[in-house]
C-alpha positions in Angstrom: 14.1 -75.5 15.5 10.9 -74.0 16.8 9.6 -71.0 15.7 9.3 -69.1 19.7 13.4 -70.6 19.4 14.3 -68.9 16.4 12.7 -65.5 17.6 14.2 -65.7 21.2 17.8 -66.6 19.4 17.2 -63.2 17.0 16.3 -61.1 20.2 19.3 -62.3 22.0 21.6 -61.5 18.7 19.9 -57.4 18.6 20.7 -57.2 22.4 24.4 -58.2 22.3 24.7 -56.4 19.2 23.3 -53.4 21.3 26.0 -54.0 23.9 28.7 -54.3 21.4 28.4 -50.1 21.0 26.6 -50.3 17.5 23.7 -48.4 18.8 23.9 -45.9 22.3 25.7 -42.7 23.1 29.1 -44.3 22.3 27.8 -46.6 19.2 27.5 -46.4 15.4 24.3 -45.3 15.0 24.3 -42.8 17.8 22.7 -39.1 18.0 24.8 -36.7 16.5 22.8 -33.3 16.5 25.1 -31.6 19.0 28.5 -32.3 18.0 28.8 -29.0 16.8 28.7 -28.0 20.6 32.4 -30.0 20.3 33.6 -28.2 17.5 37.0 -26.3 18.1 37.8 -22.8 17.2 40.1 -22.2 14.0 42.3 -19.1 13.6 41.2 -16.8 10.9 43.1 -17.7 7.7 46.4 -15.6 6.8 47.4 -13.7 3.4 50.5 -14.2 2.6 52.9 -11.4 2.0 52.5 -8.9 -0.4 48.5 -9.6 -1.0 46.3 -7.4 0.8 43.0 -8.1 2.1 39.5 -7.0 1.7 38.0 -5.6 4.3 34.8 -7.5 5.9 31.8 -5.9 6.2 28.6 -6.5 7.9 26.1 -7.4 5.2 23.1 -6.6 7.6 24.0 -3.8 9.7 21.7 -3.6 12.6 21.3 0.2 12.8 21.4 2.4 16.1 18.1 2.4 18.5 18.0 5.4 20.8 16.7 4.5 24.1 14.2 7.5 24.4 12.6 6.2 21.2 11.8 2.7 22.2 8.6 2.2 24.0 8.4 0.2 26.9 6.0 -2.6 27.7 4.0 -5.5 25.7 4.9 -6.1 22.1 1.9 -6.4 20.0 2.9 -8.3 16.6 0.9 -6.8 13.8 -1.8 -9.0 12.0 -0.3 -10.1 8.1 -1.3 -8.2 5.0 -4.5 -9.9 4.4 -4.4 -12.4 1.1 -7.5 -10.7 -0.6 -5.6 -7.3 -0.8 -5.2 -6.6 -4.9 -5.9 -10.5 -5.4 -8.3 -11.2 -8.2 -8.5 -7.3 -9.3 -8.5 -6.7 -13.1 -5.4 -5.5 -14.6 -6.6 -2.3 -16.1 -9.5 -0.7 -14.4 -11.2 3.5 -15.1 -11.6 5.1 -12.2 -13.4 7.9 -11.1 -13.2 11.0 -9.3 -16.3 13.8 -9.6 -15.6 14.4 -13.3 -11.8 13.3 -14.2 -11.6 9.8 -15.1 -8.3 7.9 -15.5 -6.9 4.5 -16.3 -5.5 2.3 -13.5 -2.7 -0.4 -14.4 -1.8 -3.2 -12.2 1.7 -3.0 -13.2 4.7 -0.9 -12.8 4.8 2.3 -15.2 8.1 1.0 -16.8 5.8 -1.6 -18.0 3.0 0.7 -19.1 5.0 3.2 -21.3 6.0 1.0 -24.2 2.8 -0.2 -24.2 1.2 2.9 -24.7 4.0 3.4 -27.7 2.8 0.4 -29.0 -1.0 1.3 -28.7 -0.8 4.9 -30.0 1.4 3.0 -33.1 -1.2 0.8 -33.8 -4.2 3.3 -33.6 -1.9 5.4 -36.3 -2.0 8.7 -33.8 1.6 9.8 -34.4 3.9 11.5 -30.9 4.8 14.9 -31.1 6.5 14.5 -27.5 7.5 11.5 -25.6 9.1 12.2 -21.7 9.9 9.3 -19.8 11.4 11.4 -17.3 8.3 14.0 -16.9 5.9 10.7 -17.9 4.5 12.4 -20.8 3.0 11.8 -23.8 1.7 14.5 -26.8 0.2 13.7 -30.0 0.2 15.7 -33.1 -2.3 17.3 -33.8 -5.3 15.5 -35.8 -8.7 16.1 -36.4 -12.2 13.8 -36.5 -14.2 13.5 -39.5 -17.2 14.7 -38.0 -16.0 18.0 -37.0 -13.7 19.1 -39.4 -13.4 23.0 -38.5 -11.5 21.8 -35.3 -8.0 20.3 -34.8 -7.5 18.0 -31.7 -4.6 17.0 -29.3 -4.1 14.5 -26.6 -1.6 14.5 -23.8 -1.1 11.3 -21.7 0.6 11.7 -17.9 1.6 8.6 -17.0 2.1 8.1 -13.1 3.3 5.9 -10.4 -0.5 4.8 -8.8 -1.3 4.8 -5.0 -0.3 1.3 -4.7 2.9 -0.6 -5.5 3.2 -1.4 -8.9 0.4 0.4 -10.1 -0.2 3.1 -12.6 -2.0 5.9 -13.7 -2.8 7.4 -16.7 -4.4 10.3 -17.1 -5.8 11.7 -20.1 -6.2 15.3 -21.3 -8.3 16.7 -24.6 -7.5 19.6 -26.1 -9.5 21.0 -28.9 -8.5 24.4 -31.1 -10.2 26.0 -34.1 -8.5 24.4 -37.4 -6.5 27.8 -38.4 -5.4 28.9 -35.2 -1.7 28.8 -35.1 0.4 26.4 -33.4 3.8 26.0 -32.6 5.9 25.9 -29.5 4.6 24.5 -25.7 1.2 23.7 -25.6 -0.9 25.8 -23.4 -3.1 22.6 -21.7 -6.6 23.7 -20.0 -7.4 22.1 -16.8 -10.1 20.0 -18.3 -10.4 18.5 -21.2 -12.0 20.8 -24.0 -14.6 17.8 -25.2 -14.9 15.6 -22.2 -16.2 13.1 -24.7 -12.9 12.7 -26.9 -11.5 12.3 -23.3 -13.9 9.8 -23.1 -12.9 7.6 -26.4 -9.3 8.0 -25.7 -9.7 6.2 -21.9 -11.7 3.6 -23.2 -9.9 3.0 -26.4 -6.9 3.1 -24.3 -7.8 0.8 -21.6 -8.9 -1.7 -24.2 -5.9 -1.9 -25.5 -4.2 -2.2 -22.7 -6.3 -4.8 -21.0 -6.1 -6.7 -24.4 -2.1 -6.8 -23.8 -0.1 -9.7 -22.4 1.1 -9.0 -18.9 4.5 -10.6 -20.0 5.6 -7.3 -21.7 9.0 -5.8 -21.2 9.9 -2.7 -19.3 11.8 0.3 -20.9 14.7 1.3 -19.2 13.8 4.9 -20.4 10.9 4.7 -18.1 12.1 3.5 -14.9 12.4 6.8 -13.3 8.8 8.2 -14.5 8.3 11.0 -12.8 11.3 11.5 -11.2 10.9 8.2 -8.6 7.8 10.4 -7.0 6.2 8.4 -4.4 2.4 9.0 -4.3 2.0 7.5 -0.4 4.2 6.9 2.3 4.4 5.9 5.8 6.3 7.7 8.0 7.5 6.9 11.3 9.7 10.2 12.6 12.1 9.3 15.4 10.2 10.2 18.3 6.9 11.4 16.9 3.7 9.7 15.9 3.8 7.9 12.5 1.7 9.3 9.7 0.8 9.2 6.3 2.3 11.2 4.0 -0.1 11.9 0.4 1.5 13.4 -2.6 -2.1 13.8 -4.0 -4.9 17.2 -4.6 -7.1 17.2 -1.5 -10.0 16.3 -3.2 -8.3 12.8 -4.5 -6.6 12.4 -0.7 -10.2 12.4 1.1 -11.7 10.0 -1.4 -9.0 7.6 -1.2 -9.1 7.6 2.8 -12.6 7.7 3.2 -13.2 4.8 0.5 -10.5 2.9 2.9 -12.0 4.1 6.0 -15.3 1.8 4.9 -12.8 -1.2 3.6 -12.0 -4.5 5.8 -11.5 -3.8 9.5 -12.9 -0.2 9.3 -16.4 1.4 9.4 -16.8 5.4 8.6 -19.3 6.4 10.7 -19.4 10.5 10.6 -16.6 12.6 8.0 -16.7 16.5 7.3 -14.2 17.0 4.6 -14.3 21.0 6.3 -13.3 19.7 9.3 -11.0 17.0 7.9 -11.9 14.4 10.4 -13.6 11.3 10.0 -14.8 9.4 12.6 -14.1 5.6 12.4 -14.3 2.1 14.5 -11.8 -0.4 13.4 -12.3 -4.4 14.4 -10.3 -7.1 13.2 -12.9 -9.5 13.9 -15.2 -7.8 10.9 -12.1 -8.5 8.3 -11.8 -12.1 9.2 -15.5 -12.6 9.0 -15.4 -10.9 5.5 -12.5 -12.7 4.1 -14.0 -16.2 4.7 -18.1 -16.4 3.6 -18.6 -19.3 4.6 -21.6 -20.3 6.9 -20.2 -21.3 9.8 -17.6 -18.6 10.1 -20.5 -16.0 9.6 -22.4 -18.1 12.8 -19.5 -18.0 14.3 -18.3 -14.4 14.4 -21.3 -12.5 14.6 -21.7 -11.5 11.2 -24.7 -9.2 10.0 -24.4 -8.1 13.9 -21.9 -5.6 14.3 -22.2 -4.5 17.8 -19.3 -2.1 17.7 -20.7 -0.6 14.5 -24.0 0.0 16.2 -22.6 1.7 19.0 -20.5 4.0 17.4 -23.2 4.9 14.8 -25.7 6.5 18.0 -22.8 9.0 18.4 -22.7 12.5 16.3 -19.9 14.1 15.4 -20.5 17.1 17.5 -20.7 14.3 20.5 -17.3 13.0 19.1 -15.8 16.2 19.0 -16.9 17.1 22.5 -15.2 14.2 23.5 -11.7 15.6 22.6 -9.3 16.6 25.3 -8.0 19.9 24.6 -5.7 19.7 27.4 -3.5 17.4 25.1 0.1 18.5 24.1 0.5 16.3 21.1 2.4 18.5 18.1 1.2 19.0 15.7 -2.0 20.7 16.9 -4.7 18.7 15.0 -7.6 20.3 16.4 -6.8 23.7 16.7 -9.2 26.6 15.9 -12.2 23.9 16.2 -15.3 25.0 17.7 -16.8 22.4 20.7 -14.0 20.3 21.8 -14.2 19.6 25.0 -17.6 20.8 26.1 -18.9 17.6 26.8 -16.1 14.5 27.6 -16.8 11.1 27.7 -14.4 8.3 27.6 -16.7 5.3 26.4 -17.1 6.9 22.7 -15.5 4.0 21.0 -13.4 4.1 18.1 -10.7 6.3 16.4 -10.5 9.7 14.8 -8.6 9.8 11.5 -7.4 13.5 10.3 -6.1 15.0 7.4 -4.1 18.1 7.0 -2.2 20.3 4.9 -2.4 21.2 1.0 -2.3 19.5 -2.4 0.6 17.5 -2.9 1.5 17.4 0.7 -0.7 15.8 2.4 -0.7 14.3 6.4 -3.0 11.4 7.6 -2.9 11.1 11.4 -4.7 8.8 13.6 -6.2 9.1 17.2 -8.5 8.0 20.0 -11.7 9.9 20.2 -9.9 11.7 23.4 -8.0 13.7 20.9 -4.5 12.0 21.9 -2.0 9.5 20.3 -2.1 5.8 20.3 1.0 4.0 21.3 3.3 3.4 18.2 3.0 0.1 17.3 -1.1 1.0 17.7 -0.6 3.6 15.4 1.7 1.7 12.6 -1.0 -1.0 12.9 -4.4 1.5 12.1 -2.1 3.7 9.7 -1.4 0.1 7.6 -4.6 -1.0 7.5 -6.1 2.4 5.6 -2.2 2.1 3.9 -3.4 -1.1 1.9 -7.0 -0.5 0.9 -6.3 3.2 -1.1 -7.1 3.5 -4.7 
C-alpha cells in the first residue's frame, strides 16, 4: 500500500468517525460552555421539624442611593494610585517642621510601641509612664554627666502619621534644676527646654528603630493609640462637595498641602497662607512623564516643556482672585470677606484653586476652578486624592 493510500484511507476513517456524533453539537467531544443555560431550578432545601433555621443575610448589602445625589452624565473612572507612592521610602525617616522635628515610621503604631519599650530598655532609661491609650511615654527623671546641677525628662507621643500605616513620634525635653521638687503630673513646656537633648533622643531614637527588623510584633495594648484618631480624611457629604478633613495645627496642615500641591500631577504656582489659598494646575500627563525616566517617554511627552505650567505661572494671584465669581452660591462661603474678587473675570485662567479653612485640629481642604465654583464630584474626588496620597 502506497503512502497517498494510506493517508486517503486515514482521512476517510476521521470523517466517518465525525459523522458517527464523536465530534459536533450532538457528539462526544462537543462544546459544553452553555449548558448551564439548561440547568433546572431546585426548590430551596427543607428543615425538618423541630430545627429552626438561620436566617440569610446579604453579605454585601448594596446600600441606598438617593436620586438627587447621583450626578447625571459621563462617568469618568479615576486614574490608579500610582506605584511610586511610598515605594522605596525608608522605614524611619526625621522630618521637619520650622523648629520641631519628629520621627516618621513606616509602620503601624501598634508596631512602633514595643519597639520603643524595647529601645528605651536597652539604652537603660527607665518609664515612669507608659499610655497606650493616650500614646505616651515618660521617663524618670535622669541627668547627663556634663551638667550635673540639672535633672532631665523625656516624654514620647506616639501618633497615628498622615498616611496609612505610618507613625509619628514626637519627642519632648524637659530640663529642671537638680533640687527642685518633683512629684505628681508633669507640667510639659511647649518646646523642649534644650532643643539639643531633643536632638540626641530623635536621632538615638530613630537609629534604633531603623536598626530594627520590620518583622516585629504588634502589642494589643497599642492598637487603639490615641483613641483610633484619624489624622486625614476624605469626606464625601451626601449632597455637598467632598473635602478634606485635617486633624492637624495650621502650620503642619499648610506645609503638608503645599509640599503635595508641588508633588506628581500638581504644580503650586502662587499660595498666601493669610489668604489660605493656593493656586495650582494639575496634569496627568506631567505624573506619567515623571514616573517613567526613560528617553523616549521624556521625547515623547514633552518633558522639560511644561506648557500648562508656563501659562499658569504669567498669572498673579491678585489676577487669580479677580477671576472669582462672587455671584456663586456654593456653602460654605470660601471667599468671603476677600478683597478683589471679581474685579476683573476671565475664564481662560487655567488651573484650580485649593483652600483651607478652619482651626487647629479641624481643618477643611476644598478644591475649585479659578471661577470660584465647584467641580463636578467625581472631578473633585479625583483632585482631592491626588493631594490625599502625596502628604507627609
Amino acid at each position: 500500500m502506497t503512502k497517498f493510500t494510506a493517508g486517503a484511507l486515514l482521512c476517510a476513517a476521521v470523517t466517518t468517525l465525525g459523522g458517527c456524533g464523536i465530534f459536533g453539537k450532538d457528539g462526544y467531544f462537543r462544546d459544553r460552555g452553555d449548558d448551564y443555560q439548561l440547568a433546572d431550578t431546585l426548590p430551596p432545601l427543607q428543615m425538618p421539624e423541630g430545627i429552626s433555621s438561620k436566617n440569610q443575610e446579604e453579605l454585601y448589602e448594596i446600600p441606598h442611593i438617593n436620586n438627587n445625589d447621583v450626578e447625571r452624565g459621563e462617568f469618568v473612572v479615576p486614574r490608579p494610585q500610582a506605584l511610586s507612592v511610598n515605594v522605596g521610602l525608608d522605614r524611619v525617616k526625621i522630618q521637619k517642621l520650622g523648629n520641631r522635628r519628629w520621627v516618621l515610621v513606616n509602620q503601624p503604631p501598634d508596631e512602633v510601641w514595643p519597639q520603643l519599650h524595647y529601645f528605651l530598655r536597652t539604652a537603660g532609661l527607665q518609664l515612669a509612664m507608659s499610655d497606650a491609650g493616650a500614646g505616651t511615654m515618660e521617663t524618670t527623671w535622669l541627668t547627663f554627666g556634663e551638667n550635673p546641677e540639672s535633672k532631665d525628662k523625656y516624654r514620647l507621643q506616639v501618633e497615628s502619621g498622615v498616611q496609612p500605616d505610618t507613625t509619628e513620634i514626637h519627642v519632648r525635653h524637659l530640663a529642671v534644676p537638680l533640687d527642685a521638687p518633683v512629684g505628681g503630673s508633669v507640667n510639659w513646656p511647649a518646646q523642649s527646654s534644650n532643643p539639643e537633648r531633643e536632638g540626641w533622643m530623635i536621632d538615638e531614637m530613630s537609629g534604633a528603630l531603623a536598626a530594627e527588623s520590620t518583622g516585629a510584633a504588634a502589642s494589643l495594648v497599642a492598637q487603639a493609640i490615641g483613641g483610633g484618631k484619624v489624622k486625614v480624611q476624605v469626606m464625601e457629604p451626601a449632597g455637598k462637595e467632598p473635602f478634606i478633613a485635617l486633624d492637624l495645627a495650621m502650620n503642619r496642615a499648610w506645609a503638608t498641602v503645599a509640599h503635595a500641591l508641588n508633588t506628581g500631577a500638581y504644580r503650586l504656582h502662587k499660595e498666601d497662607a493669610d489668604l489660605g489659598i493656593l493656586y495650582v494646575t494639575y496634569d496627568s500627563d506631567r505624573e506619567l512623564s515623571e514616573e517613567d525616566d526613560g528617553w523616549f517617554s521624556s521625547w515623547r511627552s514633552g518633558k522639560g516643556e511644561d506648557k500648562l505650567a508656563k501659562s499658569a505661572d504669567a498669572f498673579s494671584l491678585q489676577q487669580v482672585l479677580a477671576n472669582i465669581d462672587t455671584s456663586a452660591t456654593a456653602e460654605p462661603a470660601l471667599f468671603a470677606n476677600l478683597q478683589g474678587l471679581g474685579g476683573a473675570p476671565d475664564s481662560n485662567i487655567p488651573g484650580y484653586l485649593v483652600v483651607l479653612r478652619g482651626v487647629d485640629n479641624s481643618i477643611e481642604v476644598r478644591i475649585r476652578n479659578t471661577r470660584g465654583q465647584p467641580l463636578s464630584r467625581a472631578k473633585t474626588s479625583e483632585l482631592l486624592m491626588a493631594i490625599r496620597q502625596n502628604l507627609i
